[in-house]
N, C-alpha and C positions, 0 to 999 in steps of 0.2 A: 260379652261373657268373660274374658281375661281380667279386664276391671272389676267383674263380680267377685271370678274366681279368685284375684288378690285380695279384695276386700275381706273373702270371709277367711284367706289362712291370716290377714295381719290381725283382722280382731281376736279368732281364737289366739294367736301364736300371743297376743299382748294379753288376753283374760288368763290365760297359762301362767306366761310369766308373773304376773302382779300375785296369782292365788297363792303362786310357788313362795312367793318373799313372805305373804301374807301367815302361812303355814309353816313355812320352817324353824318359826321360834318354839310352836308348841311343838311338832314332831320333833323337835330335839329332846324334850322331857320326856315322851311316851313313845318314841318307839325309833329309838337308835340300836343303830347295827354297830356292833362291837365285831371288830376281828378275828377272824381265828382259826386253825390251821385250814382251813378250803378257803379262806377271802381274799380275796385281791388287794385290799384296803389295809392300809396298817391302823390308823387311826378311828377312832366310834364315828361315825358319821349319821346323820336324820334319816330315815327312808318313809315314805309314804308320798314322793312328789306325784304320782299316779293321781293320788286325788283331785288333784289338778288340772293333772292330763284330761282323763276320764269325766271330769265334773266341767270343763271348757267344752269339749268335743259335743256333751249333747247339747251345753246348752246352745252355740250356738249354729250348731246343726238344727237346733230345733227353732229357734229364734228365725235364722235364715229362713227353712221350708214355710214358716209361718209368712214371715214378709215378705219372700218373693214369689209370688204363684209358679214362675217359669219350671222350679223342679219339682214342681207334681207332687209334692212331698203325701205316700200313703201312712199317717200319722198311726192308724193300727199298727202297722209289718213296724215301722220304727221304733214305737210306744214297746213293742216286743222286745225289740233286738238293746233298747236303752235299760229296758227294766233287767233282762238278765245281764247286760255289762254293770248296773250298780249292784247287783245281787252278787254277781262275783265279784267284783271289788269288794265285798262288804267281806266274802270268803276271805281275802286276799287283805284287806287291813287287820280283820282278825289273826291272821296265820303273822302280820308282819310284828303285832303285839305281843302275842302267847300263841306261839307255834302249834299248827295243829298235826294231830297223827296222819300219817301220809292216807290209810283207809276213808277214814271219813273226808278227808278235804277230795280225794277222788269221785267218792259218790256224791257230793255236793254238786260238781264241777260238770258230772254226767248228766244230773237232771238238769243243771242250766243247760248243756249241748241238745241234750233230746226235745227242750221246751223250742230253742232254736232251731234248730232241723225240724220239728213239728210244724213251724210256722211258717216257711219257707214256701212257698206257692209250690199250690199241685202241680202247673207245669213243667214246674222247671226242671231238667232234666240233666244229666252230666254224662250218664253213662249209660243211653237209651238202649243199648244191648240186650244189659240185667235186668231183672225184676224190679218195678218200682220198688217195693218195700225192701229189698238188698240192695238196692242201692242208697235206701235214706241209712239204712246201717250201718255201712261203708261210710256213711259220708258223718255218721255221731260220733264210731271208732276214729276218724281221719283230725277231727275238730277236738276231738279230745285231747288228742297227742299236738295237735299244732298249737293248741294253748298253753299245755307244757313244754313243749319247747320253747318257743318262745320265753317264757319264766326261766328256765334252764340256761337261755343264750344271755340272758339278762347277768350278766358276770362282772364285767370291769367298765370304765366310764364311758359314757355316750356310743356304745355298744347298739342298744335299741332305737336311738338314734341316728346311728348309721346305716341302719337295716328299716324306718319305720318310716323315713321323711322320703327315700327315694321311692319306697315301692307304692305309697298311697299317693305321692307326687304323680309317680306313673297312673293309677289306677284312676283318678282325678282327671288327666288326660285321656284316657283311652275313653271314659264317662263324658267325655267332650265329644269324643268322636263315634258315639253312641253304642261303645259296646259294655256300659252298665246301666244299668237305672238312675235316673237322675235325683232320686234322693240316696242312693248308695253313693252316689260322685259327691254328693254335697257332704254325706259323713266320712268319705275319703280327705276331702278339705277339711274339715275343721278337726280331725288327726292328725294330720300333715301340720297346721300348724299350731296346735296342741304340742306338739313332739317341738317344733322350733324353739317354742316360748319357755319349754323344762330347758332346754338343750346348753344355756349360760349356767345353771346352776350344776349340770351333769359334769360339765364338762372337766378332762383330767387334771387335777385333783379335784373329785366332785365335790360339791357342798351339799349335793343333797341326792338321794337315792329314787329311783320310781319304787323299788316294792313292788311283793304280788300284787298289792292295789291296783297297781301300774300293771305291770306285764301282764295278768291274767285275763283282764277283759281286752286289752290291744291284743292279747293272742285271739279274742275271742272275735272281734270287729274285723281283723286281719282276717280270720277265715272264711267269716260272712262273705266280705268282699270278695274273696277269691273265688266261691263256691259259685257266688253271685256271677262273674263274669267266668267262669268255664260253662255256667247255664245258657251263658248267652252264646255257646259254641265255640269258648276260646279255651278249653282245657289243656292247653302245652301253655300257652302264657301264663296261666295261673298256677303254674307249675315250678316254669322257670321263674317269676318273680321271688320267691323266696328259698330260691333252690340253694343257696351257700347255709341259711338258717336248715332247711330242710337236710342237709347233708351232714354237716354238722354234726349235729344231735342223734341223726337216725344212726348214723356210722358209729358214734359214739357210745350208744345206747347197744347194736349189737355187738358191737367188741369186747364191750364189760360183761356181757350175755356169753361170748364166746370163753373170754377168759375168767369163767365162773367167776364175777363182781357182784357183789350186789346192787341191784339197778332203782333199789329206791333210796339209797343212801348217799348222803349229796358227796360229792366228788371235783378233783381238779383234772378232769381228765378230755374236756373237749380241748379241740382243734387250737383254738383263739387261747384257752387256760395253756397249752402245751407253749405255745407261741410265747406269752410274757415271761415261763418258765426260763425261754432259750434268752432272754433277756430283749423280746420286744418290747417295749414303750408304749402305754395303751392308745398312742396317738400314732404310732406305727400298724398297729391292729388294725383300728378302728376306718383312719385312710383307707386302708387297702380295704378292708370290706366295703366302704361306702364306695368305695372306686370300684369295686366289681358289682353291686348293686345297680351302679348307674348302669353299667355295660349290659347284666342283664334286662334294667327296665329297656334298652334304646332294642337290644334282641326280640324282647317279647310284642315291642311295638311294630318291627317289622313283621310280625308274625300275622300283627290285627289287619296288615294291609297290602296280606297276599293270600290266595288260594292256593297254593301248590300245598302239596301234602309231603313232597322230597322235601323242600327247601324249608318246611317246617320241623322234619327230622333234622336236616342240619342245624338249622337256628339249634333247637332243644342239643343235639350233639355237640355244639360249640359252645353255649354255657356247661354243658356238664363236663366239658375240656377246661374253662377257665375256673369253676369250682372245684375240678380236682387240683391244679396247681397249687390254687392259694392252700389249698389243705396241707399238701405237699411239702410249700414252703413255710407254714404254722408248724406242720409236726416236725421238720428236719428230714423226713425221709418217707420210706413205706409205713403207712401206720399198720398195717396187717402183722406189722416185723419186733411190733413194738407192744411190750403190755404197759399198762398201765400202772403207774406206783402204787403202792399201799394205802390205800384211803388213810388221812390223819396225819403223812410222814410225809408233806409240803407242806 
């Protein structure tokens, strides 16, 4: 299984790479991101490497479950879950071309999550307490917002890559040790190395951008996966696995709420944006996030291979002690202490 499981991240991470060199001449004529007071970037640079990401991942997600019988591959529940990540991609190249109004890209983005959460097996269950139907709610609300974020964190170089290769690395592993479906583990894998094969062209100074193309549906696969494995009874690991992306955004989001911002108007005011402000290096960022990603995938791993319900409050209390820090040391100090600059005047 490890020679398989290498096999399918080096063919996706090489289909990745090759689509990415393939694409970057025309995505430099139609759909460069030019600078400008919120970019990270000084110089016009290509965005749309997502199509690559995104157009590797099914394919040989799909190619794999095709040739190898071993992951059961159920091609309906997939055929689903690939048709709405090219449908929002499709959202997501549009918006990276001719920007679209935040209203309609939202109702777009909503019927891809309700088509997904509709298709999600009637068993599966996250929050067996609640009513089933409040809890498929919770969980369209929950996936809407994790897909926007993600897009959100997607800010300066190999950023989503620092956040995208450890936690489906993890998720790929724990799918080993059977706490996902084994065609959910195999679409973990050809992410994981999807994310590899962009990750020479991302990297600081990037040559080439993922784009909503990019970020929209990996937010969208990311929550699958996660939703997928708290079904299977692990809802703190699927928690902690993108708990610094999770925190991030959610903190950031009510703070602009608290200090009357407007929260649909794009902004330099996350964690990781505050950080380059103070003169980090997006290779200073980027490390440190991936080095707390690793910590919490190795946290959430002990989680899958103990019972205690204290020592699972701990695990979950010590990642959210090591994601407060790094926040900590991104913003300089109390972010509660601190508002936010002027949109437009960074």
């Amino acid at each position: 299984m490890w020679g398989l499981f290498g096999a399918i991240i080096l063919a996706s991470a090489g289909t990745s790479y090759f689509l990415t060199m393939a694409l970057r001449p025309l995505l430099r004529n139609y759909a460069l991101a030019c600078p400008n007071a919120r970019s990270s970037h000084k110089m016009p640079t290509p965005q749309g490497g997502g199509i690559a990401v995104i157009g590797s991942t099914i394919a040989i997600a799909a190619i794999s479950g095709l040739a190898v019988p071993i992951f059961g591959a159920d091609f309906r529940h997939l055929g689903l879950i690939f048709t709405m990540s090219a449908t929002l991609a499709a959202v997501g190249v549009t918006d990276d071309i001719r920007p679209l109004e935040a209203l309609p890209r939202l109702l777009l983005q909503t019927i891809v999550v309700i088509v997904v959460v509709a298709g999600l097996p009637t068993e599966l269950r996250v929050l067996p307490l609640l009513p089933w139907w409040f809890e498929r709610a919770i969980m369209v609300i929950a996936v809407i917002w994790f897909v926007n974020l993600v897009n959100f964190m997607d800010g300066i170089d190999w950023m989503t890559v620092a956040e995208v290769v450890p936690v489906t690395g993890a998720l790929a592993l724990f799918g080993l040790m059977g706490a996902l479906p084994r065609d959910a583990t195999l679409v973990a894998l050809a992410l994981c190395g999807a994310m590899i094969g962009f990750a020479p062209l991302n990297r600081p100074v990037a040559r080439l951008f993922l784009g909503d193309v990019g970020s929209l549906p990996i937010g969208l696969l990311l929550a699958w996966l996660l939703i997928l494995l708290a079904g299977q009874g692990h809802l703190a690991a699927a928690i902690l696995l993108p708990l610094y992306y999770l925190a991030d955004a959610t903190i950031t989001l009510l703070r602009r709420l608290v200090n009357g911002e407007p929260i649909m108007q794009a902004h330099r005011s996350h964690f990781y944006q505050r950080a380059s402000e103070r003169g980090f290096s997006d290779f200073q960022i980027v490390w440190r996030v991936f080095a707390l990603n690793l910590l919490l995938c190795a946290l959430a791993g002990k989680m899958l291979v103990t019972a205690s319900a204290g020592l699972h409050l701990l695990i979950l209390l010590t990642g959210g002690v090591l994601v407060g820090a790094l926040l900590l040391n991104f913003n300089g100090g109390l972010w509660w202490r601190r508002k936010s600059p002027p949109d437009g005047s960074e």
